[in-house]
mmCIF file of the C-alpha atoms, coordinates in Angstrom:
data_MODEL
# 
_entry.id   MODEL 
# 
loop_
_atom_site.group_PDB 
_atom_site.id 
_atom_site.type_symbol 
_atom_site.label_atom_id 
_atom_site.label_alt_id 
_atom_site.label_comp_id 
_atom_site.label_asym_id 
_atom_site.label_entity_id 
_atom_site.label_seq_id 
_atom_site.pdbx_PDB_ins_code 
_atom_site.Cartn_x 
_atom_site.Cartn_y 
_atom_site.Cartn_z 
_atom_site.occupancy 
_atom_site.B_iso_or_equiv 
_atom_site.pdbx_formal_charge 
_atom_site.auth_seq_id 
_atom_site.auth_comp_id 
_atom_site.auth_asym_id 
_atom_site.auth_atom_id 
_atom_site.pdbx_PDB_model_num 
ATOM 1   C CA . UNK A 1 1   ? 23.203  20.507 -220.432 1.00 0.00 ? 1   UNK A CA 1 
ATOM 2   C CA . UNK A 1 2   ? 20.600  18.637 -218.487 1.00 0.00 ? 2   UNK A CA 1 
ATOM 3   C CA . UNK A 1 3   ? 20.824  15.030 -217.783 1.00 0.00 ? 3   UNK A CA 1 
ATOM 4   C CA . UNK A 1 4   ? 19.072  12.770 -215.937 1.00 0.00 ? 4   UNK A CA 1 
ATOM 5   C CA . UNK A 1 5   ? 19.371  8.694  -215.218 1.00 0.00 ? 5   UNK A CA 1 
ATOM 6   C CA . UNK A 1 6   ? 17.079  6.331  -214.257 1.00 0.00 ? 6   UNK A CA 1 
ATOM 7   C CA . UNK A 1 7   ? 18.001  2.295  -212.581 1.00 0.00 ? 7   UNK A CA 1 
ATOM 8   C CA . UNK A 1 8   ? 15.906  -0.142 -211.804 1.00 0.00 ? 8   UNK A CA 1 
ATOM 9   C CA . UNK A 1 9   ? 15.142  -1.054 -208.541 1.00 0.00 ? 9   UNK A CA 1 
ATOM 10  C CA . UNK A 1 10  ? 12.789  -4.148 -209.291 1.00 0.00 ? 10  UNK A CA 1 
ATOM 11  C CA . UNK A 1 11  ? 9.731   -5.258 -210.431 1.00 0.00 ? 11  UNK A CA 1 
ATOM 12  C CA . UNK A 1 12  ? 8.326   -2.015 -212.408 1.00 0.00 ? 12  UNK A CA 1 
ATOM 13  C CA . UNK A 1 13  ? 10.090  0.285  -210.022 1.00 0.00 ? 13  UNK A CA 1 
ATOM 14  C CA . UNK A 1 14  ? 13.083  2.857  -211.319 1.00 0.00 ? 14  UNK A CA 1 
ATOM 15  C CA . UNK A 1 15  ? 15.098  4.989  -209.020 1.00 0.00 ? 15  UNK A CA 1 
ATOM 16  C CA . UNK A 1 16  ? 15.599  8.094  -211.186 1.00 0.00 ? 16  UNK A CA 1 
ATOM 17  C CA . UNK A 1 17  ? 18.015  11.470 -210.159 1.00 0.00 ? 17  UNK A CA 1 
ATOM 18  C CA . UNK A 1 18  ? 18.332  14.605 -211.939 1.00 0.00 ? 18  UNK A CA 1 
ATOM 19  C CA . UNK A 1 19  ? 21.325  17.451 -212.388 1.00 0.00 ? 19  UNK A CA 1 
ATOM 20  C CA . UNK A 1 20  ? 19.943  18.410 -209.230 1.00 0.00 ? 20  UNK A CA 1 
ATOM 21  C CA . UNK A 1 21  ? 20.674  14.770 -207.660 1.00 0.00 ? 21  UNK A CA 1 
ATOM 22  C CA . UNK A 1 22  ? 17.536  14.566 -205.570 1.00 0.00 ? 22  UNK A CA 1 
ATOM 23  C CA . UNK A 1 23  ? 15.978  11.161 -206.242 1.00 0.00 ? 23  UNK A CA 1 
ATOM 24  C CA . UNK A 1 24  ? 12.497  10.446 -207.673 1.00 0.00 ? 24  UNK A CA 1 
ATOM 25  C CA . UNK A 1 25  ? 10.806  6.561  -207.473 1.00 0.00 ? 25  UNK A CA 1 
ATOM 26  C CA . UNK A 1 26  ? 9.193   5.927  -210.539 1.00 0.00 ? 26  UNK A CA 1 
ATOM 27  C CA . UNK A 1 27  ? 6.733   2.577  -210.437 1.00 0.00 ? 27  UNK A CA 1 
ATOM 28  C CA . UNK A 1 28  ? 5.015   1.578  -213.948 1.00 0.00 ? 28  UNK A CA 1 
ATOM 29  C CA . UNK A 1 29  ? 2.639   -0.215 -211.565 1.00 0.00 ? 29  UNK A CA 1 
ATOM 30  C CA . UNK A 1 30  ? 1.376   2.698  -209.102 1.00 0.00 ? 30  UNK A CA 1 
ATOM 31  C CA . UNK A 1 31  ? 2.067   0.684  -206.252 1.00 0.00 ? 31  UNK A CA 1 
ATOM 32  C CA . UNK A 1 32  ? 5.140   2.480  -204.184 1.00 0.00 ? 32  UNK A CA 1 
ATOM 33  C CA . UNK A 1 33  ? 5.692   5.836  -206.728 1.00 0.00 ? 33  UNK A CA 1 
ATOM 34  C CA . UNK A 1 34  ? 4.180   8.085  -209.267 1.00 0.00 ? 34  UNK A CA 1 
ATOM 35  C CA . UNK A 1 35  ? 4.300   6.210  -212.841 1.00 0.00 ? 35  UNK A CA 1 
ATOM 36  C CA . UNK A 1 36  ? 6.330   8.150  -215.663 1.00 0.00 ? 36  UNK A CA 1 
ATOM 37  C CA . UNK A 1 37  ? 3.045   9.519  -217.035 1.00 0.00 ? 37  UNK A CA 1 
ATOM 38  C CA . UNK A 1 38  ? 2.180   10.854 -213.720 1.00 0.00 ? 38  UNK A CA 1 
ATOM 39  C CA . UNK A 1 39  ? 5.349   12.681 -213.330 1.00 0.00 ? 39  UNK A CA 1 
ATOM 40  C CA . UNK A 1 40  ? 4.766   13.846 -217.030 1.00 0.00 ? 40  UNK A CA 1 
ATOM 41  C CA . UNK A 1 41  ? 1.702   15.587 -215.615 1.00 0.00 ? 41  UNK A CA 1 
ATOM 42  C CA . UNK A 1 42  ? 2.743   16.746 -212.341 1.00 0.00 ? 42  UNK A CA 1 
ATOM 43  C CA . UNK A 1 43  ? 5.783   18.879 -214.225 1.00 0.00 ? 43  UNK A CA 1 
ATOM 44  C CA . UNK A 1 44  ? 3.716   20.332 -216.455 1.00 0.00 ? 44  UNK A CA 1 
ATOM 45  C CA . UNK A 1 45  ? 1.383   21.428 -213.076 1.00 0.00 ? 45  UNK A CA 1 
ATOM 46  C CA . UNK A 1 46  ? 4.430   22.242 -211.607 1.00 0.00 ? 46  UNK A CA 1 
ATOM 47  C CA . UNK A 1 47  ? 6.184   24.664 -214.292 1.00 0.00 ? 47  UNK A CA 1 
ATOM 48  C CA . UNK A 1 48  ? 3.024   26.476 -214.668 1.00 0.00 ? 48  UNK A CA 1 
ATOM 49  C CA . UNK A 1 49  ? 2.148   26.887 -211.264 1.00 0.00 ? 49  UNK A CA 1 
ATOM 50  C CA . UNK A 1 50  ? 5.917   28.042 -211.172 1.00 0.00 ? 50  UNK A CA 1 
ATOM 51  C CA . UNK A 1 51  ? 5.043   30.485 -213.673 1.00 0.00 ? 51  UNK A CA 1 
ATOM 52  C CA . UNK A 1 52  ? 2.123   32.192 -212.353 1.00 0.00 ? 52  UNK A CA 1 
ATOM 53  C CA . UNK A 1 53  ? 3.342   32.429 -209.092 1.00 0.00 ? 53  UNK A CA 1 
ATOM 54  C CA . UNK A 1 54  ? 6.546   34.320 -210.377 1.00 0.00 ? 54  UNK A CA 1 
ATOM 55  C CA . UNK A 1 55  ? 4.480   36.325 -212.337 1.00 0.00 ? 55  UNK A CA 1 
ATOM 56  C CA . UNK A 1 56  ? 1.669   37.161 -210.135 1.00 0.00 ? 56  UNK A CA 1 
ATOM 57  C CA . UNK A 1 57  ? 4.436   38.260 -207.212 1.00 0.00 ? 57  UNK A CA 1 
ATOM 58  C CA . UNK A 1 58  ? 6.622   40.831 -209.877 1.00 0.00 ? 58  UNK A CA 1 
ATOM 59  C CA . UNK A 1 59  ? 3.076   42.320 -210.260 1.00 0.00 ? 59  UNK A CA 1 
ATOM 60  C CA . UNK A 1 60  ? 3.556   42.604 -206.528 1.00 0.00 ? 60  UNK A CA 1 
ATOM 61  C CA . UNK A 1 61  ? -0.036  41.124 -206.001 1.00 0.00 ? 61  UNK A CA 1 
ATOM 62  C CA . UNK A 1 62  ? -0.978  39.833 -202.858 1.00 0.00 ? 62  UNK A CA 1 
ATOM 63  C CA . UNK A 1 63  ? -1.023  36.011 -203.812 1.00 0.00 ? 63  UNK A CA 1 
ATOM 64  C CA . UNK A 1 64  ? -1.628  34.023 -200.557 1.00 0.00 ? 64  UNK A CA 1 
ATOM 65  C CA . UNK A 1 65  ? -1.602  30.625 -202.588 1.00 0.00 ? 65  UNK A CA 1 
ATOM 66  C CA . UNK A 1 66  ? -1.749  28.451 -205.662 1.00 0.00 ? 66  UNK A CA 1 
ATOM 67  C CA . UNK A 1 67  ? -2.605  25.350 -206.467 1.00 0.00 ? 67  UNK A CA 1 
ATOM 68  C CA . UNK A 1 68  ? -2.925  23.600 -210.063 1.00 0.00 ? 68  UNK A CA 1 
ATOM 69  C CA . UNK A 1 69  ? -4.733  20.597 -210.616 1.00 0.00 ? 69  UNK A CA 1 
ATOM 70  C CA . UNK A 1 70  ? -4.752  18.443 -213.654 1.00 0.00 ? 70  UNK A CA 1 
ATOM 71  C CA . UNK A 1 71  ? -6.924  15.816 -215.331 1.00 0.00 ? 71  UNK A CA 1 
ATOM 72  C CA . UNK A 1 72  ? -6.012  14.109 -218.447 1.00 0.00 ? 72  UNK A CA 1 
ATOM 73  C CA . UNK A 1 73  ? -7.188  11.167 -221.146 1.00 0.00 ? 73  UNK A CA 1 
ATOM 74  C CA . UNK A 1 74  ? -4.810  9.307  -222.725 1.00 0.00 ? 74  UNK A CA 1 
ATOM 75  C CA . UNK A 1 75  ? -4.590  8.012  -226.685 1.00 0.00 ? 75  UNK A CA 1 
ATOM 76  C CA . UNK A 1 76  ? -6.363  4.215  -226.407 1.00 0.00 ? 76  UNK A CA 1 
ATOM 77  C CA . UNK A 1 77  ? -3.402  3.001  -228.396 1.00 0.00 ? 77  UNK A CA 1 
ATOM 78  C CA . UNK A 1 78  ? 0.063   2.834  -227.751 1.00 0.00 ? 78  UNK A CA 1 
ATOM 79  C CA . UNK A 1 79  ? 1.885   4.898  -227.479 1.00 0.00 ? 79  UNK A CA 1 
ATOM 80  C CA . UNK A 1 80  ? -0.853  6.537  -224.899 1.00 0.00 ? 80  UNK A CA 1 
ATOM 81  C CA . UNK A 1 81  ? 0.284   9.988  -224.946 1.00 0.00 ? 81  UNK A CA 1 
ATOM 82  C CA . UNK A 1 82  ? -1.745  12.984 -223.379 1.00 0.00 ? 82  UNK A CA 1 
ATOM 83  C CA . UNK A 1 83  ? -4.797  13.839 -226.039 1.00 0.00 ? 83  UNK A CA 1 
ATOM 84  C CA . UNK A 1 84  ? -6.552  16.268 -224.054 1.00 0.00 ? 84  UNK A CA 1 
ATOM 85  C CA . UNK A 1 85  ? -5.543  17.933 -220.494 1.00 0.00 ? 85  UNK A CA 1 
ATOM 86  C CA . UNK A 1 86  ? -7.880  20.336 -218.407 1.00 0.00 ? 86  UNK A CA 1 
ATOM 87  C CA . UNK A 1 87  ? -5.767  22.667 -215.640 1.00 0.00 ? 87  UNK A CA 1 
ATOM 88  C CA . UNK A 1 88  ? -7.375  24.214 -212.801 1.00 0.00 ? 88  UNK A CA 1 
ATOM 89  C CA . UNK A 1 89  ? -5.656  27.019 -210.828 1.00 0.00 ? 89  UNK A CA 1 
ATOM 90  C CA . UNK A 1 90  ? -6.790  27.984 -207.707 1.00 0.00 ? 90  UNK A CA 1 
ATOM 91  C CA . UNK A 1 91  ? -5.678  31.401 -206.573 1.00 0.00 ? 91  UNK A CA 1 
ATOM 92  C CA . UNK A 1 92  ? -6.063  32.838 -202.880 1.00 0.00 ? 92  UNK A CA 1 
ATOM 93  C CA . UNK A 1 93  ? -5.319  36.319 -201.856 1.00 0.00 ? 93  UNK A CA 1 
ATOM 94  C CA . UNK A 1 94  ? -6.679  39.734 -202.952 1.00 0.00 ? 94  UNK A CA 1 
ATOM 95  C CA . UNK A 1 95  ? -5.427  39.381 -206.356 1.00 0.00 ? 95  UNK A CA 1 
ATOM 96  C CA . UNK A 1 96  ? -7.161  40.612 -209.651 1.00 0.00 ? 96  UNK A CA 1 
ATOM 97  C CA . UNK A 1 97  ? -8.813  38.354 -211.564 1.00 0.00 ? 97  UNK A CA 1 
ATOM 98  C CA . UNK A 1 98  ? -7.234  39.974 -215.197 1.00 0.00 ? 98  UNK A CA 1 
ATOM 99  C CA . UNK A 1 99  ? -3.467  39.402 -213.417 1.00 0.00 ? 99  UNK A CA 1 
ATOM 100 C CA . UNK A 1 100 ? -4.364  35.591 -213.071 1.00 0.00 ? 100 UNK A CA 1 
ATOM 101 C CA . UNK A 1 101 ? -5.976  35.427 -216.505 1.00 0.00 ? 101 UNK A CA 1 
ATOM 102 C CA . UNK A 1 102 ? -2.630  37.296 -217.865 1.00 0.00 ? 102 UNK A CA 1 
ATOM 103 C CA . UNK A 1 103 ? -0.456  35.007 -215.781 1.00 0.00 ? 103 UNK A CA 1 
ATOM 104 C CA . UNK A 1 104 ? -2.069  31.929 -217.146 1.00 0.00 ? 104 UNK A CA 1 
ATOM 105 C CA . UNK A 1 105 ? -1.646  33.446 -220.238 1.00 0.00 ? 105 UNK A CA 1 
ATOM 106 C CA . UNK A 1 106 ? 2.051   33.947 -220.302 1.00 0.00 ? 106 UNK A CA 1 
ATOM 107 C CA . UNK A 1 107 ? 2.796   30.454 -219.067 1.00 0.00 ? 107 UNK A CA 1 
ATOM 108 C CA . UNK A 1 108 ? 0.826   28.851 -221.508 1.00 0.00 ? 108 UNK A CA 1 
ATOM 109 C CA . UNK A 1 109 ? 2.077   30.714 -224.170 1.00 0.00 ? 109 UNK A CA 1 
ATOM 110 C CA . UNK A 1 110 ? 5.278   32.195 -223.632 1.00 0.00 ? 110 UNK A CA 1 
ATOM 111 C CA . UNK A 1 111 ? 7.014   30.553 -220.340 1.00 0.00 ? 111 UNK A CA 1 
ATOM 112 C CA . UNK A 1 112 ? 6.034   26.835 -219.766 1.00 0.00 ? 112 UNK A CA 1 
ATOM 113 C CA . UNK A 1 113 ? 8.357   24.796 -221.282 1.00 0.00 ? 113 UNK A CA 1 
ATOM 114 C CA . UNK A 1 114 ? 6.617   21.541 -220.307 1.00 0.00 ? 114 UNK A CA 1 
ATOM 115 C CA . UNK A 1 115 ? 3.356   22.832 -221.987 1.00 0.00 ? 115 UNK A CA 1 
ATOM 116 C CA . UNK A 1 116 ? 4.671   23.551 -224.997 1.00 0.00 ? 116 UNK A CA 1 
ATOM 117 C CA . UNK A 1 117 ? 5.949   20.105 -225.230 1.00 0.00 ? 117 UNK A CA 1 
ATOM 118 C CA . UNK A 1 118 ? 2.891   19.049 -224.304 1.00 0.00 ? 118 UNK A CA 1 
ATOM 119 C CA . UNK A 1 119 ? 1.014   20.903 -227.215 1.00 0.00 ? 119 UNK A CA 1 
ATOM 120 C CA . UNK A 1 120 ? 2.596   18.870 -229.608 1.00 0.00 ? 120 UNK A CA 1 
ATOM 121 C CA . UNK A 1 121 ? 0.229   15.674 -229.231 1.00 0.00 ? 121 UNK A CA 1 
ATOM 122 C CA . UNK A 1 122 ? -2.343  17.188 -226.087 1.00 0.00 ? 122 UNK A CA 1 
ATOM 123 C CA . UNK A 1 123 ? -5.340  19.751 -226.183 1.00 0.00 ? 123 UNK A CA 1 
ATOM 124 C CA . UNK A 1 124 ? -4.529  22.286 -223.196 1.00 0.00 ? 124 UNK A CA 1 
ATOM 125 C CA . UNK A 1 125 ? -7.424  23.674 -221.605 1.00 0.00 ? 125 UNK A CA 1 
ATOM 126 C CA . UNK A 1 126 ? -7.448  25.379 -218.238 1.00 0.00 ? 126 UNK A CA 1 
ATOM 127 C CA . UNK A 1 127 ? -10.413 26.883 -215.548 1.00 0.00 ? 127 UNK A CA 1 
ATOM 128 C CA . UNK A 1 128 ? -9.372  29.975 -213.006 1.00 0.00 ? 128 UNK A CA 1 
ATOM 129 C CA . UNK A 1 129 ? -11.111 29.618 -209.456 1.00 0.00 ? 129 UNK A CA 1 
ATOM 130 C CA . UNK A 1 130 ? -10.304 32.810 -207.435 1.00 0.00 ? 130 UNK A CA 1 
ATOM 131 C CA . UNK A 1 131 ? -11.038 32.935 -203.272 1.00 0.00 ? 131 UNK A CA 1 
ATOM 132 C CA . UNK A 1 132 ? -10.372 36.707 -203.283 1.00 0.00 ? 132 UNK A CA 1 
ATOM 133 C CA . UNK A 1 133 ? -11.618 36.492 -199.115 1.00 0.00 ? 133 UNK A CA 1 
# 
């Protein structure tokens, strides 16, 4: 079972841990941590990137790094869930392009849990940029 718990620190600022008990500061306001919707969209970069780079290394290709960027818009109205969310990955190393489209794939599709939570109220799109140097 997972579990998690979040206490408020002050103002708009929550002190939230995990099963894993490493602590994450949570601040509706921006001003000293990510906000909840933040977090919302650096887990879903974070299980996919997770994804691809598990992937991409049992192909055994020769990944020298990821990254996955995300930009987002928001419902006007309360509640303001995700509507429509754009993913970029950015793949180094001598890898082949159809392995990263796979990859990609898979996660979105098969592996990413956070994804296909976020499919429920969010249009998922996604852009590969490859630096195959």
């Amino acid at each position: 079972m997972v579990k998690a718990n979040v206490k408020w620190a002050s103002e708009m600022q929550f002190a939230g841990t995990g099963n894993s008990g490493y602590p994450v500061l949570m601040d509706g306001n921006g001003k000293v941590g990510n906000s909840p919707m933040e977090l919302v969209l650096l887990a879903l970069c974070g299980c996919t990137a997770y994804d691809v780079v598990s992937i991409l290394q049992k192909k055994r290709e020769p990944l020298i790094a990821v990254e996955v960027s995300a930009e987002a818009e928001k419902a006007p109205e309360p509640p303001r869930v995700y509507t429509s969310i754009k993913l970029l990955y950015r793949v180094s190393g001598k890898v082949a392009r159809k392995a990263v489209e796979d990859a990609v794939r898979l996660s979105e599709e098969k592996y990413c849990s956070v994804s296909a939570m976020l499919n429920k109220t969010a249009r998922i799109s996604y852009e590969i940029k490859l630096d195959t140097d």
